[in-house]
Structures are given as structure tokens and as C-alpha cells.
C-alpha positions as CSV (number, residue, x, y, z in Angstrom):
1,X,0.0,0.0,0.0
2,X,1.0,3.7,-0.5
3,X,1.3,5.4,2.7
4,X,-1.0,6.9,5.1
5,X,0.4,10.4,5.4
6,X,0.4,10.4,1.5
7,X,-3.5,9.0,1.0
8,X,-4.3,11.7,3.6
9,X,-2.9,14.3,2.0
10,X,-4.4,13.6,-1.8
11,X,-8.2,12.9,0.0
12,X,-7.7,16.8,1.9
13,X,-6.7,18.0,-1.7
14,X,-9.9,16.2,-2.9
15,X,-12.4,17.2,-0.2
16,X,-11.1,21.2,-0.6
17,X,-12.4,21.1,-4.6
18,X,-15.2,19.6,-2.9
19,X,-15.9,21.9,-0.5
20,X,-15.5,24.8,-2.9
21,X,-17.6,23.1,-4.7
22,X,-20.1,23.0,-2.5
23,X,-20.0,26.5,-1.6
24,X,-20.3,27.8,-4.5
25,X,-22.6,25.9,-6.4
26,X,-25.4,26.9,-3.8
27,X,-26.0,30.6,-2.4
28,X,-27.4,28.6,0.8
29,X,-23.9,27.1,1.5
30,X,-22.2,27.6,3.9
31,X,-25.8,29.0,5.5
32,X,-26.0,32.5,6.9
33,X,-26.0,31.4,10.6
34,X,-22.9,31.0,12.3
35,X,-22.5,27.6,13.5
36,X,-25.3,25.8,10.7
37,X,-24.6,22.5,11.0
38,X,-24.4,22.8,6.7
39,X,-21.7,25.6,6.8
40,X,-20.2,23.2,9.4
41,X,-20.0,20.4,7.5
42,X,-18.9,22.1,4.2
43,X,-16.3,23.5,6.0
44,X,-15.0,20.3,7.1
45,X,-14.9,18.5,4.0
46,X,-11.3,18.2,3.6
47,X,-10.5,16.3,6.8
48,X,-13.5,14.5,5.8
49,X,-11.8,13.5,2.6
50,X,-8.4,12.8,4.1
51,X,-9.9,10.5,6.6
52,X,-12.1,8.6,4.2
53,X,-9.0,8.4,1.7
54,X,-6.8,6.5,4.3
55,X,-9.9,4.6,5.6
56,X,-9.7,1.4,2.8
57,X,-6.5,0.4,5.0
58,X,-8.7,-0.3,8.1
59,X,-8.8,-3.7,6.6
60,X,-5.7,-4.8,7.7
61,X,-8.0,-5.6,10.6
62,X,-10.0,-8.8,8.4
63,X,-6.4,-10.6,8.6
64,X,-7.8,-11.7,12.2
65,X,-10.6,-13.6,10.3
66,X,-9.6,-13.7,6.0
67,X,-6.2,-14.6,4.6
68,X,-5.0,-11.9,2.2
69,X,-5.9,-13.3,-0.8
70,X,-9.5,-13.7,0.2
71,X,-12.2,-11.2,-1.0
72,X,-12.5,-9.8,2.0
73,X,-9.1,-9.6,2.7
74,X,-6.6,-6.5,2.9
75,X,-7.0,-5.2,-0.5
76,X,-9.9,-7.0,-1.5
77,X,-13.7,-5.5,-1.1
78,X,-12.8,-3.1,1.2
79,X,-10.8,-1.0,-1.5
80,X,-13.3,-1.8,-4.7
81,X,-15.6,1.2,-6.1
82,X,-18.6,-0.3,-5.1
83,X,-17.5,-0.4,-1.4
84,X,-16.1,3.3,-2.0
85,X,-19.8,3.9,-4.3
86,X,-21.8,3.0,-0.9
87,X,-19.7,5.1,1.6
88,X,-20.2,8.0,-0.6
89,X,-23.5,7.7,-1.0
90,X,-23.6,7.3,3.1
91,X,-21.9,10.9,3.2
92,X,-24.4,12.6,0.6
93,X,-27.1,11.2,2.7
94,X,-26.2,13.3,5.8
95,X,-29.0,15.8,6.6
96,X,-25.9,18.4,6.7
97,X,-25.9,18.3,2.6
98,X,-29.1,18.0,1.9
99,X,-28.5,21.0,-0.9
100,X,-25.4,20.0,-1.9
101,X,-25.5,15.5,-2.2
102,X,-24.0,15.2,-4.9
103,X,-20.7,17.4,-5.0
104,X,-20.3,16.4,-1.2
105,X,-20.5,12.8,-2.5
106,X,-18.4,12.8,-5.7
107,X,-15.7,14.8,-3.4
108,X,-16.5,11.7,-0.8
109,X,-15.6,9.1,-3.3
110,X,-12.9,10.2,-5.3
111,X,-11.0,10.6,-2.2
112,X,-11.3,7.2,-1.7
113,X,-10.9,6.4,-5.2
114,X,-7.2,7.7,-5.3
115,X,-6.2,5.5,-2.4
116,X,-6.9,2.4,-4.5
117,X,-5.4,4.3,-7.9
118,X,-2.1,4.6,-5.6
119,X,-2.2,1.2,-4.3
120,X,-2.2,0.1,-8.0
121,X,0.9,2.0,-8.4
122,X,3.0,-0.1,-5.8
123,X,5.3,-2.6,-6.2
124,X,4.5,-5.2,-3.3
125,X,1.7,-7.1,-2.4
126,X,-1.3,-8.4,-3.9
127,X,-3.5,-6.1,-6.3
128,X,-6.6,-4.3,-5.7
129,X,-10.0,-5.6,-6.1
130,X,-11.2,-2.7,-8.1
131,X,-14.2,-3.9,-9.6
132,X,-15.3,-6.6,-6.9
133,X,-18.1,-7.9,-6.4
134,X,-18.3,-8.5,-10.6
135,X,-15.1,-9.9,-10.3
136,X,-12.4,-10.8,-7.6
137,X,-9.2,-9.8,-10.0
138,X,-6.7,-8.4,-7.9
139,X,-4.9,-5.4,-10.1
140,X,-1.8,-3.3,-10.6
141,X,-1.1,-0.6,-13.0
142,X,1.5,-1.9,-15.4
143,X,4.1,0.5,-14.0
144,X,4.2,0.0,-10.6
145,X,7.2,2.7,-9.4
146,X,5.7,3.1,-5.4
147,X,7.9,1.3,-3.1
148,X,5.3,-0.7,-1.1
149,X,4.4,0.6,2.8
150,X,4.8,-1.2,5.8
151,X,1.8,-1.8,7.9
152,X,3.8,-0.8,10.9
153,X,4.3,2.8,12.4
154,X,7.5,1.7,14.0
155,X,9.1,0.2,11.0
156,X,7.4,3.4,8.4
157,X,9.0,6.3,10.6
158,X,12.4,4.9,9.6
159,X,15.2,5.9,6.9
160,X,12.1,3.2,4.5
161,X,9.7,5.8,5.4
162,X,11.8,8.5,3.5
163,X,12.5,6.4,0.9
164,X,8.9,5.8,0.4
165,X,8.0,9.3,0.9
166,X,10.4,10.5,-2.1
167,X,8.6,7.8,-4.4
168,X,5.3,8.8,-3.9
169,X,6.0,12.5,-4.1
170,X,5.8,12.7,-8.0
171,X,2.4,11.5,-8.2
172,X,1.0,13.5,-5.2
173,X,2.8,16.8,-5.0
174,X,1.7,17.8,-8.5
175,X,-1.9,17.8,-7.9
176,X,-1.7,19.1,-4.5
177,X,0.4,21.7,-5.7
178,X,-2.1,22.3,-8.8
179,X,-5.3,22.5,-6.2
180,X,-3.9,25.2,-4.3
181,X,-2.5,26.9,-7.1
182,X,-6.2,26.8,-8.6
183,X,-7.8,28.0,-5.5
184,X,-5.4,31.0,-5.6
185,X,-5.3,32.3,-9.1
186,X,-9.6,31.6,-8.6
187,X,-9.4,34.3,-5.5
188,X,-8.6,38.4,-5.5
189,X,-5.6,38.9,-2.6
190,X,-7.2,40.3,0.3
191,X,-5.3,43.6,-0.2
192,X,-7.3,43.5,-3.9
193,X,-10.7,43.7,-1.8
194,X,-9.8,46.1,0.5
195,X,-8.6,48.5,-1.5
196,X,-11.4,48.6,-3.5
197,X,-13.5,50.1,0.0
198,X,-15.4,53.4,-1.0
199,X,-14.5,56.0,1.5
200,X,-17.0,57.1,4.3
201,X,-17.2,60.6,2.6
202,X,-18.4,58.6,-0.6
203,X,-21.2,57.2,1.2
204,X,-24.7,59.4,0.6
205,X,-27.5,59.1,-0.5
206,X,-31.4,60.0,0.2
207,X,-32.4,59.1,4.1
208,X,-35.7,57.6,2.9
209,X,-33.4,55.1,1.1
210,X,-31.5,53.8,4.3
211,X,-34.4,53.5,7.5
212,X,-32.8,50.0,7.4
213,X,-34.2,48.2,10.8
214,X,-32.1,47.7,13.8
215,X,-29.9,50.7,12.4
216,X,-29.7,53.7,14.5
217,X,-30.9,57.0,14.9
218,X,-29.0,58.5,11.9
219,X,-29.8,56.6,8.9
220,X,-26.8,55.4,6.5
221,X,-26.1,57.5,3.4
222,X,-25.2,55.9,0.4
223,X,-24.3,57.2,-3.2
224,X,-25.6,54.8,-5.3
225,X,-23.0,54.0,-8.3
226,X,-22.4,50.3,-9.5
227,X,-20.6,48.9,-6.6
228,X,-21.1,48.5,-2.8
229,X,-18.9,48.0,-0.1
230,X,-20.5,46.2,2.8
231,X,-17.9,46.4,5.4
232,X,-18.5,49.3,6.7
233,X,-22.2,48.1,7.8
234,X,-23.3,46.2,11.3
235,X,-24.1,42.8,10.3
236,X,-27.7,43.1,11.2
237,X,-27.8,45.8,8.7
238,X,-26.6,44.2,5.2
239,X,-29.8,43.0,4.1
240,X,-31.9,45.9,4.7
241,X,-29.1,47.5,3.2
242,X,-28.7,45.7,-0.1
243,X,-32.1,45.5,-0.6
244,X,-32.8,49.2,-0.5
245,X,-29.4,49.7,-2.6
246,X,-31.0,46.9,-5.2
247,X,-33.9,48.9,-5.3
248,X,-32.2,52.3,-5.9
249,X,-29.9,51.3,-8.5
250,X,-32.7,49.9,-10.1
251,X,-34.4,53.0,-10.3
252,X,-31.5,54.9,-11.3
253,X,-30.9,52.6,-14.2
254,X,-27.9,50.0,-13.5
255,X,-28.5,46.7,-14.8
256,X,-24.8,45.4,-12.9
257,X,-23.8,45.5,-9.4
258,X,-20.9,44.8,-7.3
259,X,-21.6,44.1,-3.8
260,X,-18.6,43.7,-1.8
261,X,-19.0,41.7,1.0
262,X,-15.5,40.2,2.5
263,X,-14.0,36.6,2.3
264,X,-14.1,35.6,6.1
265,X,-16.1,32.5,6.7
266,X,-17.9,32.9,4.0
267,X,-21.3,33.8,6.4
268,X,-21.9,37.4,4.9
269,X,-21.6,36.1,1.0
270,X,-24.4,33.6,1.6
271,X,-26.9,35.6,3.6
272,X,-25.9,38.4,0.7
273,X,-26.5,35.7,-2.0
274,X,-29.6,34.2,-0.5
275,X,-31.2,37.5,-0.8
276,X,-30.4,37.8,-4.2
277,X,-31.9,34.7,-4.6
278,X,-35.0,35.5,-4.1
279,X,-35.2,39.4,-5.2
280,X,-37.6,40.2,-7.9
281,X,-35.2,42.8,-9.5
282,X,-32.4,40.4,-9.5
283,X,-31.6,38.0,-13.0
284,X,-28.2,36.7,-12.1
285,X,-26.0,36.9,-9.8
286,X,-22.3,34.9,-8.8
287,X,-19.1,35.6,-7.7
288,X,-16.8,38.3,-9.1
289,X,-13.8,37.2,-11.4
290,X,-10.2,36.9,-9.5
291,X,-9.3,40.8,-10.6
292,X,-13.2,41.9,-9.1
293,X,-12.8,40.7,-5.9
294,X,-13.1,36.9,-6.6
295,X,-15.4,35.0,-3.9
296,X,-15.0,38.3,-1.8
297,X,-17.3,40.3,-4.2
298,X,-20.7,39.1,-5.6
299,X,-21.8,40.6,-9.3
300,X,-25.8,40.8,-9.8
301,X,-27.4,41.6,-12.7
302,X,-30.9,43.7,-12.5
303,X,-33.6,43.7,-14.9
304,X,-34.2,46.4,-17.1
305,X,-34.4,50.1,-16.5
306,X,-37.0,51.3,-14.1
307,X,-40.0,52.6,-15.6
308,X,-42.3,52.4,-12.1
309,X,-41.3,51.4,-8.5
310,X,-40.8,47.4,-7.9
311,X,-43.5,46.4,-5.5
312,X,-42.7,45.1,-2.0
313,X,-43.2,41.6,-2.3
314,X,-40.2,39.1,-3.7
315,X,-41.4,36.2,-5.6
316,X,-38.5,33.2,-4.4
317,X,-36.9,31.3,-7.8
318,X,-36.7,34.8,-9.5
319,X,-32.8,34.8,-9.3
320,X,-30.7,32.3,-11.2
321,X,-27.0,30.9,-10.0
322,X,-24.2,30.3,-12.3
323,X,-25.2,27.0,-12.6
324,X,-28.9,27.9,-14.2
325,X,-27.7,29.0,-17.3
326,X,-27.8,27.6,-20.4
């Protein structure tokens, strides 16, 4: 088998496209609460990943009971894509991604999936029962450069260990290294988002426009131009302020938006998305391109120019994601 540390490490490279996956496939994850068990669990999708990848190895445990080459041996069942298809589909059924089953369970099962590609990849051992139960073939890849691991911690953390390490490096490090890399070039730097903050002498606009509730005494003045910079705003405030700035810039004629709303946690861009998700003046909306902020900024697209004021009432489904288009 390929090593522990290395399957770990390839399923937490998994789970983060996963988890990216998940949040941004769905304005409701992660969900605007702090502490929703579905931001929670998105969150943790890469340790979910690199457990699940290391997992298949648990098997060692059937030599108590089945000899190697048995079917339920080490190597056998427990590392095959139908056992890997059924623990997937255990993950997507978690009530934590019930809006997001089947990224959360793709990112689930090719996790596991590369700990049996590795495996093929050694050079020791008997070969992996990829396709049991339709047949009990035990497989290699025909170049098989991965020095084989040893079960045991004591003799791995040895001069072996290193040896083993360097092998496996050129398959893993690469995609690692390509994950991150696409993960950054798909963000704006902070420094990006932050210098893009309107000053507080930039903010004005009409008091009728800002009687946001739970704001205080003085209303917030805003000058409405095609970008807005939420930070400077109490949380409890965004929404009433986004949805009177939607409304505004509406009226004066924009048809694209920039609302700025901070990387963090990710809290503020879902409760800001989920709003736009259900606002009648809203077409489209997603997440602004690396040099606009990337994940940290939100573009929305507004209907047409005003010709009357929008009525109070939002009709849900009005909004579509990135996903929704043609």
C-alpha cells in the first residue's frame, strides 16, 4: 500500500475542490447562521476527505478472520468502487448536505478512489479488487514505481519511510500543488478587496433610502453607483441595506452591481446571495472574477431600466446561479 500520510494528504486536496464546490454551487452554503450545521459540515470536507481516503486500510484488521488473498481480505472489497460507491452515497445522505448530495458525495468518493489508484501504483503485495463484487481480479497498473508501505508505524518512521515518501511525491505533490495553485489564481488577494473600500465621505445618499431596521438614529447614506462595499455596515444591517441599494440602482438605471462583502467564513456572501436569490429585480448573480474581488465580491445583474417602482413583495426562484444558465 501507498502510505498513510500520502493518501491523507491527496483525499484533503480532494475534499477542498469539494468543498469549494459545495460553496459555491449553492448561495445557501455555507448557510447565513454561524454555527449551521451545513456551513459546518462544508467546512470540514477536507478532513472528511483525508480521513475517508486513508480509511480502505482499516482492513488490515479482516487478517484476524480472512487470509490476504480472500475477498475480504486486505485489499480485496474493502478498497473496490462499489464499497467506495456505498460510503459516498452514506456521506451525501447526511441531513448536513441535503442541498449539496452530490458534489459532497463525488468529493467523498474520489477521495477514496485515489487511495486504490495509488495502491495500483505499488510494487508489493497483492492487487486491488477494483471492480469486486463483478469480479475478484486483484490489479496493478502496469508501472508500478511506489515502493510498497509497511503496515507498521514503528518500522514506516524509519530511513524506509523516507524512501517511500520521495517515491510517492511525484504522483502526489503535483496535484496538491495544482489544487492550491487553482484555488489562488480563482481568489482576488485580500489587499485586492480592500482597496477597493469606497471611503466614508463617498457614502450618501437619500435618508428615505437607508431606514434600514435595527440601524440607528441616523440613517446610512449611500451614493448609489455600481458597486457596494458592505464592510462598513453592522451585520444586522446588510440585508436591509442591499435590498434598498438593489432597489435604488434599479431606479436609477444599473443593470450590474458589485456588492462587496468580504472573504471571512464565508457567512456574509451567503446571507448576501440568498437575498439575491429570491429578489424580484435580481436575473443573475455569482461571484466576481479573481481581478473583481473573486469570492470576496458578488456581481448581480438587475432587470431592465426602471419605468415604475418594484413592488414590495419578492417572488423566491426569481434569481438564477451560475449553474442555471444555459
Amino acid at each position: 500500500m501507498a502510505s498513510a500520510i500520502t493518501h491523507a494528504l491527496l483525499g484533503a486536496s480532494l475534499g477542498v475542490l469539494a468543498r469549494d464546490a459545495c460553496r459555491s454551487k449553492h448561495p445557501d452554503l455555507p448557510a447565513s447562521l454561524p454555527g449551521d450545521r451545513r456551513a459546518s459540515a462544508t467546512r470540514h470536507l477536507p478532513l472528511v476527505c483525508a480521513l475517508l481516503s486513508a480509511l480502505p486500510d482499516a482492513d488490515v484488521a479482516t487478517h484476524l478472520w480472512f487470509a490476504y488473498s480472500d475477498p475480504l481480505g486486505h485489499r480485496g472489497a474493502f478498497h473496490s468502487l462499489a464499497f467506495y460507491a456505498m460510503l459516498a452515497s452514506c456521506v451525501a445522505a447526511l441531513p448536513q448536505f441535503d442541498t449539496q448530495r452530490l458534489r459532497a458525495g463525488l468529493g467523498a468518493f474520489a477521495a477514496m478512489a485515489s487511495h486504490s489508484l495509488l495502491d495500483m501504483l505499488t510494487n508489493g503485495g497483492l492487487g486491488i479488487a477494483l471492480w469486486w463484487p463483478l469480479s475478484d481480479e486483484r490489479l496493478f497498473f502496469a508501472w508500478r514505481p511506489i515502493p510498497v508501505s509497511p503496515l507498521s508505524p514503528a518500522r514506516f518512521f524509519t530511513g524506509r519511510g523516507l524512501t517511500i515518501l520521495a517515491g510517492e511525491a511525484p504522483f502526489v505533490v503535483p496535484v496538491v500543488t495544482a489544487v492550491w495553485w487553482w484555488k489562488w489564481r480563482r481568489q482576488a488577494p485580500v489587499d485586492d478587496v480592500e482597496s477597493i473600500r469606497p471611503d466614508d465621505s463617498e457614502r450618501s445618499l437619500a435618508p428615505d433610502r437607508a431606514s434600514y431596521a435595527g440601524a440607528s438614529d441616523e440613517p446610512a447614506i449611500l451614493e448609489i453607483t455600481d458597486e457596494l462595499d458592505l464592510h462598513g455596515f453592522a451585520p444586522r444591517d446588510v440585508l436591509d441595506v442591499v435590498d434598498a441599494y438593489l432597489e435604488a440602482a434599479w431606479e436609477k438605471g444599473l443593470t450590474e452591481v458589485r456588492l462587496i462583502h468580504g472573504r471571512g467564513k464565508g457567512v456574509q456572501r451567503a446571507a448576501v446571495q440568498r437575498l439575491l436569490g429570491g429578489h424580484e429585480l435580481v436575473v443573475e448573480y455569482r461571484d466576481a472574477p479573481p481581478g473583481r474581488g473573486g469570492w470576496g465580491a458578488t456581481i448581480a445583474w438587475l432587470r431592465g431600466p426602471a419605468t415604475s417602482p418594484p413592488d414590495s413583495e419578492r417572488s423566491q426562484g426569481s434569481a438564477t446561479n451560475e449553474d442555471d444558465n444555459p
